[in-house]
C-alpha angles and dihedrals in degrees: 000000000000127000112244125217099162120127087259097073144000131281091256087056110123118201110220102173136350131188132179138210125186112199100185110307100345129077139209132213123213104194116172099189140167142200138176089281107042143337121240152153126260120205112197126181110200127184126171090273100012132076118174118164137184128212109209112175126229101262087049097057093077089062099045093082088050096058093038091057091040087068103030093053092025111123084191105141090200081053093110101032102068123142107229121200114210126204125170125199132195120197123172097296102348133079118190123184111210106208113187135172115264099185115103100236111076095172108151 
């Protein structure tokens, strides 16, 4: 387990696991990682100009495979036209983008 000090997270930030994936010129980071509040996983895609990172908590992770499947093996035809709503959020060191379903129907 290594300290972490990086922009991503804070300096009490312990990394308990991290995996990456490259799909063509873009990376992903896997990063399990824990601090004195919560554990949680961090989700980063990184390109050669671009970093864009997710922050899913612990409690979250168990559904993640589920919503993943659900649009990989989905037959909606709606599927792509979907409406998203976006809200984004600062608080002292942290930003977090909201992003929700417009459309009527909610059947899942």
């Amino acid at each position: 387990m290594e300290k972490n000090s990086d922009g991503g997270g804070g300096v009490n930030d312990v990394e308990l696991l991290c995996k990456i994936l490259q799909e063509g010129h873009k990376f992903f980071y896997f990063d399990l990682k824990e601090n004195p509040r919560r554990r949680y996983l961090k989700i980063s895609e990184k390109t050669s100009t671009t970093r864009y990172t997710i922050i899913i908590p612990f409690n979250g992770i168990s559904w993640f495979p589920d919503l993943f499947n659900y649009y990989v093996n989905s037959d909606d035809q709606n599927l792509f036209s979907k409406k998203l709503q976006h809200d984004i959020k600062v608080f002292r060191r942290e930003r977090f983008h909201k992003v929700s379903e417009a459309s009527i129907s909610r059947t899942r």
